[in-house]
C-alpha positions as semicolon CSV with decimal commas, in nm:
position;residue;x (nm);y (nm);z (nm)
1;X;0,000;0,000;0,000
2;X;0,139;0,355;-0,081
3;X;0,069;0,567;0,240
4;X;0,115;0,947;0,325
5;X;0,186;0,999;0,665
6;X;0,078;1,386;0,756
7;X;0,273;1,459;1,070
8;X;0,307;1,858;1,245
9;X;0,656;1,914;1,403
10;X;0,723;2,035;1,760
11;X;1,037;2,190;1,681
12;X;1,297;2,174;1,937
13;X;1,074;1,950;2,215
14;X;1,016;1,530;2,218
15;X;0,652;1,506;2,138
16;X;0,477;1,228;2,193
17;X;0,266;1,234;1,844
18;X;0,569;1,268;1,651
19;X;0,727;0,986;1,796
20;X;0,427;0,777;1,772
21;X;0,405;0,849;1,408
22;X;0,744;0,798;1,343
23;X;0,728;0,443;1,527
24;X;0,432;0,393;1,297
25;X;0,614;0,497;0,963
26;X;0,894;0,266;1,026
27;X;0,664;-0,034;1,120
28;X;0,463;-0,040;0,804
29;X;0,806;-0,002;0,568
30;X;0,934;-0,310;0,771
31;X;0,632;-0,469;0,645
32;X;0,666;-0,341;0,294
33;X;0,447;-0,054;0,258
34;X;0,553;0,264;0,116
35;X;0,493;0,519;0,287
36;X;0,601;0,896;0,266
37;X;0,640;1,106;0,592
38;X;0,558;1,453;0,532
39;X;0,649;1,699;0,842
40;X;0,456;2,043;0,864
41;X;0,564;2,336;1,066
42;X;0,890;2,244;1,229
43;X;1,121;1,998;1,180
44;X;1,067;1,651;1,407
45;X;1,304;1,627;1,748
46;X;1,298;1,232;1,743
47;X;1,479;0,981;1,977
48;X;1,535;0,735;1,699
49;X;1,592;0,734;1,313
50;X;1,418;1,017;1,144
51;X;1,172;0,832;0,896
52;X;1,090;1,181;0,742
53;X;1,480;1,246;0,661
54;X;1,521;1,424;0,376
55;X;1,158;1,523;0,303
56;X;1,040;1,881;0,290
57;X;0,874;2,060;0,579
58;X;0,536;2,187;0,424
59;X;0,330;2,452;0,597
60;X;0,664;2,641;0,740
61;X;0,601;2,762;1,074
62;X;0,727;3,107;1,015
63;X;0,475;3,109;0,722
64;X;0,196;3,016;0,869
65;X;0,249;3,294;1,078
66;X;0,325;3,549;0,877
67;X;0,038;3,452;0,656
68;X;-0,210;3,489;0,929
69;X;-0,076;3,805;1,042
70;X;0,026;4,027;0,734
71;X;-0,158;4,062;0,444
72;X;0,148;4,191;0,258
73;X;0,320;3,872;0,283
74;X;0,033;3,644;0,177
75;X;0,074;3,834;-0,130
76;X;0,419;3,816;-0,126
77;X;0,645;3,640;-0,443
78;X;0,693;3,268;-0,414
79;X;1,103;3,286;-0,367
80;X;1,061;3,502;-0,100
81;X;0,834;3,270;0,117
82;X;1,100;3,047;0,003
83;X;1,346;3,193;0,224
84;X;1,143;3,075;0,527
85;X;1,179;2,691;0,485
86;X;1,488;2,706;0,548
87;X;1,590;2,401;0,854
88;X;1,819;2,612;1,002
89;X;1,589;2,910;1,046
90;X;1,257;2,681;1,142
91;X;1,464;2,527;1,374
92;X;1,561;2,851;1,594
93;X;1,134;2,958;1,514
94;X;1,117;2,607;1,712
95;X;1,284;2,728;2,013
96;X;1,053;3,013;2,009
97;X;0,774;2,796;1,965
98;X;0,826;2,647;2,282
99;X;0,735;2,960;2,512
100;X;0,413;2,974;2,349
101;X;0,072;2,935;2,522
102;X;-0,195;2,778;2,379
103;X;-0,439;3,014;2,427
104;X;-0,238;3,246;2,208
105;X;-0,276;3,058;1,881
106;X;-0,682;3,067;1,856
107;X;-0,666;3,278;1,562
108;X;-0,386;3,003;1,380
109;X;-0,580;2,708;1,463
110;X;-0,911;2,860;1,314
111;X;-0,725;2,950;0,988
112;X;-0,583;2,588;0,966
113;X;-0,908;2,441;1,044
114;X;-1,041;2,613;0,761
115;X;-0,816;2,473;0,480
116;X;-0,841;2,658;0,186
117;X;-1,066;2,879;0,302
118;X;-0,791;2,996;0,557
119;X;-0,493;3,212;0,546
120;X;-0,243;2,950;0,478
121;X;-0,430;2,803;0,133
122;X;-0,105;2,895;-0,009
123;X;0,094;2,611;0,163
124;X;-0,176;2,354;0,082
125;X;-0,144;2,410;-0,291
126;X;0,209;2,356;-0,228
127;X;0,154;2,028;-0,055
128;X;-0,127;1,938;-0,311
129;X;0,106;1,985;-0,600
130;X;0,406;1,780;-0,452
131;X;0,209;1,508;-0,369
132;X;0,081;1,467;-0,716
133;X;0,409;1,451;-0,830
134;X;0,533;1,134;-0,598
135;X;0,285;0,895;-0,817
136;X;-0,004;0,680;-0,696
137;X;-0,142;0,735;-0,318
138;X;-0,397;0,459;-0,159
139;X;-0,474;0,675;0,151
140;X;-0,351;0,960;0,345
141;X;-0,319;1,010;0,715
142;X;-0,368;1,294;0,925
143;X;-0,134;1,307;1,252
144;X;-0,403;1,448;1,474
145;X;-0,750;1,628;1,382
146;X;-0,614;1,985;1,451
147;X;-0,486;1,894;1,065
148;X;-0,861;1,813;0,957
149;X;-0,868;2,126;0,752
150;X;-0,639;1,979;0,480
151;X;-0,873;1,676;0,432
152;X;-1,143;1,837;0,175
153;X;-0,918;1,957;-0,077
154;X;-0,631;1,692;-0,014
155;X;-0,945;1,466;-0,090
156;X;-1,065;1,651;-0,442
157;X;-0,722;1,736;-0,570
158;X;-0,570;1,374;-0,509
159;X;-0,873;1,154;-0,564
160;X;-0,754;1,001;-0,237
161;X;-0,927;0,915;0,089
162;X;-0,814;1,084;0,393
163;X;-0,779;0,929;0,759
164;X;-0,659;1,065;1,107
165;X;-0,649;0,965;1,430
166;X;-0,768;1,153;1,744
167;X;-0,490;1,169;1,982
168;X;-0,562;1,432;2,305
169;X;-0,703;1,789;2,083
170;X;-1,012;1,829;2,338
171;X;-0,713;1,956;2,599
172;X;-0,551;2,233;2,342
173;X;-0,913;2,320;2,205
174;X;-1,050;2,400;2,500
175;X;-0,735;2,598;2,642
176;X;-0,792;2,843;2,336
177;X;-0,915;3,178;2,432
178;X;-1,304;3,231;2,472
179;X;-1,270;3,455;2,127
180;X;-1,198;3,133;1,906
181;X;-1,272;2,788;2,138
182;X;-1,616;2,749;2,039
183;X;-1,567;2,862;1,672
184;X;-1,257;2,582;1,592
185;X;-1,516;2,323;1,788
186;X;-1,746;2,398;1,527
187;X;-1,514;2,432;1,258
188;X;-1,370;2,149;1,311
189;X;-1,719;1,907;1,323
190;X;-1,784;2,056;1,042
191;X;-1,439;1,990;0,872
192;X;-1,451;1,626;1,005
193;X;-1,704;1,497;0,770
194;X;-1,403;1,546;0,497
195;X;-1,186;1,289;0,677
196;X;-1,307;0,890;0,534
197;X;-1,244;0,722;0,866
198;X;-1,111;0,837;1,197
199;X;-0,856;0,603;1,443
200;X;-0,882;0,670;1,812
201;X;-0,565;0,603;2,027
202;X;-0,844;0,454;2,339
203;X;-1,196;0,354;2,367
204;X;-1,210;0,658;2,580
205;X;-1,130;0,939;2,358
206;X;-1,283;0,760;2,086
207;X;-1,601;0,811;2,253
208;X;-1,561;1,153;2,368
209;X;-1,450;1,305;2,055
210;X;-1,751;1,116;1,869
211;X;-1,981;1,323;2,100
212;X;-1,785;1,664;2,058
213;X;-1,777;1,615;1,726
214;X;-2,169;1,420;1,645
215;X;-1,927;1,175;1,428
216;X;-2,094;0,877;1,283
217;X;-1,973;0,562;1,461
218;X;-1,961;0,388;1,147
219;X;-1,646;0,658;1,084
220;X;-1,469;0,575;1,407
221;X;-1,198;0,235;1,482
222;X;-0,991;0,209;1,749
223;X;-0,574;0,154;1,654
224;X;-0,414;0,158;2,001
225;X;-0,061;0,332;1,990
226;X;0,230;0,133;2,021
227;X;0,588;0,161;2,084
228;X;0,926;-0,014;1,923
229;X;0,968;-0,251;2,147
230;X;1,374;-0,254;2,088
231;X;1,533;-0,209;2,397
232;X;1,274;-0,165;2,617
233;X;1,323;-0,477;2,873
234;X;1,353;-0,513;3,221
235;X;1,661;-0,443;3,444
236;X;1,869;-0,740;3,400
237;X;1,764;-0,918;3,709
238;X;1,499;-0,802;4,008
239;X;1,792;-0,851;4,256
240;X;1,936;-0,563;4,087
241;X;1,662;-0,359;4,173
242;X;1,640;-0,536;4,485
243;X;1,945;-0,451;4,624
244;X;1,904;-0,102;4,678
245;X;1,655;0,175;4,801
246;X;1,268;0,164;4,582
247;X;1,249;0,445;4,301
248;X;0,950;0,636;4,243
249;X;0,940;0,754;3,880
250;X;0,778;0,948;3,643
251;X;0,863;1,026;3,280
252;X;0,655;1,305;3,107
253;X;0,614;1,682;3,024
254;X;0,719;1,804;3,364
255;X;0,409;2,021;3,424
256;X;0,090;2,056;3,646
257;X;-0,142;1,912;3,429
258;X;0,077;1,594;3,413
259;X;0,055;1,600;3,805
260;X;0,383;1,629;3,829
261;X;0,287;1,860;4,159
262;X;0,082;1,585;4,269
263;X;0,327;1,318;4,256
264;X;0,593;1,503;4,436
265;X;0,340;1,592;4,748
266;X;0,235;1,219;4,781
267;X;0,624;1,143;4,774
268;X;0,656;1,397;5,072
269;X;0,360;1,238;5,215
270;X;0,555;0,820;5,194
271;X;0,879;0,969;5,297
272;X;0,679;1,136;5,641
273;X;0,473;0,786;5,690
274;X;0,816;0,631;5,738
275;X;0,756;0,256;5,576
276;X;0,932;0,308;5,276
277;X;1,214;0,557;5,468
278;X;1,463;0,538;5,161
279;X;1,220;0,589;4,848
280;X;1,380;0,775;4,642
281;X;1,208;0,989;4,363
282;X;1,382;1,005;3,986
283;X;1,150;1,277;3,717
284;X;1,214;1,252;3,328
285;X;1,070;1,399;3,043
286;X;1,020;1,688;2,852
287;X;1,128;2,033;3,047
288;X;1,077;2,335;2,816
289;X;1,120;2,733;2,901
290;X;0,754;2,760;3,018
291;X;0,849;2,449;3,218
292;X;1,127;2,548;3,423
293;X;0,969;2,856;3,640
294;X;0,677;2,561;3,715
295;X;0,969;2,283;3,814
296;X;1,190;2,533;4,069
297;X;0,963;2,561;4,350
298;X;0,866;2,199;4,341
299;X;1,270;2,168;4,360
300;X;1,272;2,367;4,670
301;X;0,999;2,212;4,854
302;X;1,190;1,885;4,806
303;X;1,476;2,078;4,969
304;X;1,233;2,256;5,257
305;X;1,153;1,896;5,333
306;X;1,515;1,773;5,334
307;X;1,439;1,583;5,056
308;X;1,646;1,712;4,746
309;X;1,911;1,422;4,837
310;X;1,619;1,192;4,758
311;X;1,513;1,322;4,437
312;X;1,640;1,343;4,095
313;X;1,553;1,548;3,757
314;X;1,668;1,422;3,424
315;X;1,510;1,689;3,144
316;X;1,490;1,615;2,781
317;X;1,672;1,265;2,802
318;X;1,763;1,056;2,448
319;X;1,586;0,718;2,376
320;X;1,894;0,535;2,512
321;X;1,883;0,708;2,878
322;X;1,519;0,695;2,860
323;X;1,524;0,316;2,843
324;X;1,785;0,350;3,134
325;X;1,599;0,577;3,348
326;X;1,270;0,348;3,295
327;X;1,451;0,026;3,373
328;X;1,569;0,221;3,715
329;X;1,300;0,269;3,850
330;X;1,028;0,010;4,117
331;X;0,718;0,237;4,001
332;X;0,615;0,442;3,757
333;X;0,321;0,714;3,772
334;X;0,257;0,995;3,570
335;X;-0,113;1,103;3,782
336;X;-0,221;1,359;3,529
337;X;-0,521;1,583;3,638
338;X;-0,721;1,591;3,281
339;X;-0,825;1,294;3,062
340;X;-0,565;1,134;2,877
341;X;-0,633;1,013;2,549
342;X;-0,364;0,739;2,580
343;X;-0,014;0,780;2,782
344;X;0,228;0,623;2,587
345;X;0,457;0,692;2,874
346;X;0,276;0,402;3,035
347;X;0,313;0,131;2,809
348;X;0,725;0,273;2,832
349;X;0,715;0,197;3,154
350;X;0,520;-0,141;3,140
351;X;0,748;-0,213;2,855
352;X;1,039;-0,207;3,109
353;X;0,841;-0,453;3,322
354;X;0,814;-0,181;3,600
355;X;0,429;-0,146;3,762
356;X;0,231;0,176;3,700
357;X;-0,003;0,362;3,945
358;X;-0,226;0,600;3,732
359;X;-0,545;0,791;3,793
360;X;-0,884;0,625;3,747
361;X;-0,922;0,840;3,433
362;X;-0,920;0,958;3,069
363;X;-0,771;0,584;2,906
364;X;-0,558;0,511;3,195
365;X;-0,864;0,284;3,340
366;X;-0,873;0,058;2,973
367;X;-0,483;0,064;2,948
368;X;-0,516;-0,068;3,338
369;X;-0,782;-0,294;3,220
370;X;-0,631;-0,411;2,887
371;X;-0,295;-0,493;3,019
372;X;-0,303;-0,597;3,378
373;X;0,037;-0,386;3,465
374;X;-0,104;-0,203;3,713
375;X;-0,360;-0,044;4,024
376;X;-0,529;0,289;3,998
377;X;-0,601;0,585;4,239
378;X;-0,786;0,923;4,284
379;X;-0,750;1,146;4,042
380;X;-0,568;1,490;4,151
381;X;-0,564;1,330;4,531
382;X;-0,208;1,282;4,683
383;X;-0,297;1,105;4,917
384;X;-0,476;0,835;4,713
385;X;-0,148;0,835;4,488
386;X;0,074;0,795;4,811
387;X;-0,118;0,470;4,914
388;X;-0,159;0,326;4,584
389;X;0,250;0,370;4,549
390;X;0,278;0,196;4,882
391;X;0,048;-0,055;4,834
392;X;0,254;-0,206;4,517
393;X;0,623;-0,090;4,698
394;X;0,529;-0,325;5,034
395;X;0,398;-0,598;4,835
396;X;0,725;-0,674;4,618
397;X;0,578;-0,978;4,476
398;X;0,267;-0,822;4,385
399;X;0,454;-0,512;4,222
400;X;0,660;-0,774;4,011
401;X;0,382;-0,998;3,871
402;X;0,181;-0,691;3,759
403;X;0,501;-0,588;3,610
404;X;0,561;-0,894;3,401
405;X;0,174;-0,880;3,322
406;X;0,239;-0,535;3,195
407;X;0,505;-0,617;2,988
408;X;0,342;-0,921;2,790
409;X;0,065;-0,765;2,683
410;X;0,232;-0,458;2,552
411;X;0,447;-0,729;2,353
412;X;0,115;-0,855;2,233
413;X;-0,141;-0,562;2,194
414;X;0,104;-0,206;2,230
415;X;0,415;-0,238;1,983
416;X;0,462;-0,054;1,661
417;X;0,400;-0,384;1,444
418;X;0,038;-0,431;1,649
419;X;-0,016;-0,045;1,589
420;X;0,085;-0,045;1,223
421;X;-0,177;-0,344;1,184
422;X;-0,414;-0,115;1,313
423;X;-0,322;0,155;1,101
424;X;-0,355;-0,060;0,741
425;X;-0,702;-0,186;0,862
426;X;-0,814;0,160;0,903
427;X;-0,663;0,243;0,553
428;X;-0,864;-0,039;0,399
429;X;-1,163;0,084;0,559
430;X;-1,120;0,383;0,421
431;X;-1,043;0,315;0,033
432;X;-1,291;0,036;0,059
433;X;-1,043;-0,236;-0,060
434;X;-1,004;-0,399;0,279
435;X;-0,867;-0,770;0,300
436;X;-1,119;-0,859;0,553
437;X;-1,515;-0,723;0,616
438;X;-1,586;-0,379;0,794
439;X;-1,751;-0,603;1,058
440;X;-1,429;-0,781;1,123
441;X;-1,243;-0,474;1,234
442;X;-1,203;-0,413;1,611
443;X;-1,529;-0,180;1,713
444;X;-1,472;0,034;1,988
445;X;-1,624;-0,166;2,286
């Protein structure tokens, strides 16, 4: 099958989408697909080979802002909007990128969402007339519906159906300022009857985007996201981890709305009980400028406490000392306060054959459910968290089967060759030439 993978760049900062796509792009080549990854915006910040390496970036940050902002450069000549594709300059527009707040980019997202009725129709006609040129297309595939906009006349143009998968957009919608949220809601349920068929990353979103959205269920499958599984194993014995103090970790965006606030006061609260007296706490992940002023106090509270000794922060680590850092660690949470529409973070973790303790929320309950790996708590309650942690810490043998439970079912159900599966089945769907019946494909349950 000839596939276009549609995926928007973060610029400088790991993001979870992009690596999920790019885990996807390389799991349907391995099984002999060819498949084109087109990047939009910014250039991809990846923690394993770039699958999108030497392809254009379409829809150039800097001109999708300049084209919402000045009419003088919409009408500007072609060579000059030329000059702003350039790697080297999108990548220093990346760093910018990363102190901006969502609720300053209503007025972007609306123009996107409306395609080529928008601002940017320039760059689609630019996309639309490369793609014709790289021969016959089965299906294209749309990163995340904030990209829904591109779907009618990607459609038209091409002669191609158009999927995309719903992967967390209800959180950055409804962060946009009062002046736009409700207009790119409607925009884009309107927009979403361009898009063939839509994938959603959990029975959870699934359902709560169908709502939002009053999509068809006929329109909707569920393709769990998966991981390369290559390296992710557990530490190379238990005794390993045995033999010295339990580690409390969590590996994500270090922010509030990840709970990273949360996890740090139950911590306080397990060190102050006194029956796990050396827990130690190790945070990963993602730690951009807007990040940093949020991460310092929590820092000095762990010092107030006489606790910085305890605790370790490892910002913006590499696949290779993520893999490390997961295999470190007795627990994992990650107790986010809002509804995740997956947490790939937890099926790293799992991966490693280290248990999870996650809120009972969002997909975290399924992903609980679905792979046996771990217990669930309160959501936004430390002191849930706290006892949930110690109730899988004191119970080694219980912590280690739901480990090993964990990890074989994100061998069977969670890797990029499961995910990739998923993927083709909802390209099939779409273009109507499936191998197997519509009824056949996994419903969301």
């Amino acid at each position: 099958m000839n596939i276009v993978q549609i995926t928007a760049g973060a610029g400088g900062m790991y993001c979870g989408i992009c690596l999920r796509d790019n885990a996807l792009v390389a799991a349907l080549r391995k099984q002999g697909h060819h498949v084109l990854m087109v990047p939009l915006y910014l250039p991809l910040t990846l923690d394993e080979k770039d699958e999108s390496e030497g392809m254009p970036i379409f829809f150039s940050g800097i001109n999708v802002y300049l084209e919402q902002k000045s009419a003088w450069f919409r009408d500007a000549p072609s060579w000059f909007h030329s000059l702003m594709t350039s790697r080297k300059l999108l990548k220093w527009a990346g760093g910018r990128a990363a102190r901006t707040q969502p609720g300053e980019l209503g007025d972007i997202t609306l123009s996107m969402l409306r395609g080529e009725e928008g601002f940017q129709q320039r760059e689609l006609d630019q996309l639309i007339a490369w793609l014709k040129q790289q021969g016959k297309i089965d299906a294209i595939c749309l990163s995340n519906a904030l990209l829904v906009g591109l779907a009618r006349k990607l459609k038209s143009e091409l002669s191609v159906p158009v999927t995309c998968m719903l992967q967390g957009e209800d959180v950055f919608l409804d962060s946009l300022s009062e002046q736009y949220r409700a207009e790119c809601w409607k925009t884009l349920s309107e927009r979403s009857f361009d898009v063939a068929m839509f994938g959603a990353a959990s029975r959870y979103f699934g359902e709560l985007m169908a709502r939002r959205l009053e999509l068809p269920r006929e329109k909707m499958r569920l393709v769990h996201n998966g991981i390369n599984l290559e390296g992710f194993n557990p530490a190379p014995s238990d005794a390993v981890r045995a033999g010295g103090p339990p580690v409390l970790g969590y590996f994500a965006r270090m922010c509030s709305d990840k709970g990273l606030d949360t996890l740090v006061d139950a911590f306080i609260l397990l060190r102050k009980r006194g029956k796990l007296p050396q827990l130690r706490l190790k945070v990963g992940g993602g730690c951009g400028p807007t990040d940093e002023s949020f991460v310092r106090p929590l820092k000095a509270r762990l010092k107030a406490e006489g606790l910085d000794g305890a605790a370790e922060f490892h910002p913006n680590l590499d696949r290779a000392a993520k893999v490390d850092f997961l295999r470190s660690l007795s627990v994992f949470s990650v107790p986010s306060k809002y509804g995740e529409a997956f947490g790939m973070y937890v099926i790293e973790a799992l991966a490693c054959g280290v248990p999870v303790v996650e809120p009972r929320s969002g997909a975290f309950t399924e992903l609980i459910e679905d792979t046996g790996g771990g217990v669930l708590c309160e959501t936004g309650n430390a002191q849930s968290l706290a006892e949930a942690i110690e109730s899988v810490l004191l119970r080694p043998d219980c912590g280690r089967s739901l480990g090993e439970a964990g990890r074989k079912a994100v061998q069977e159900k969670f890797s990029a060759e499961a995910m990739a599966r998923g993927m083709l089945e909802l390209c099939k769907a779409a273009i109507g030439k499936s191998l197997v019946k519509l009824s056949e494909i996994p419903q969301m349950k």
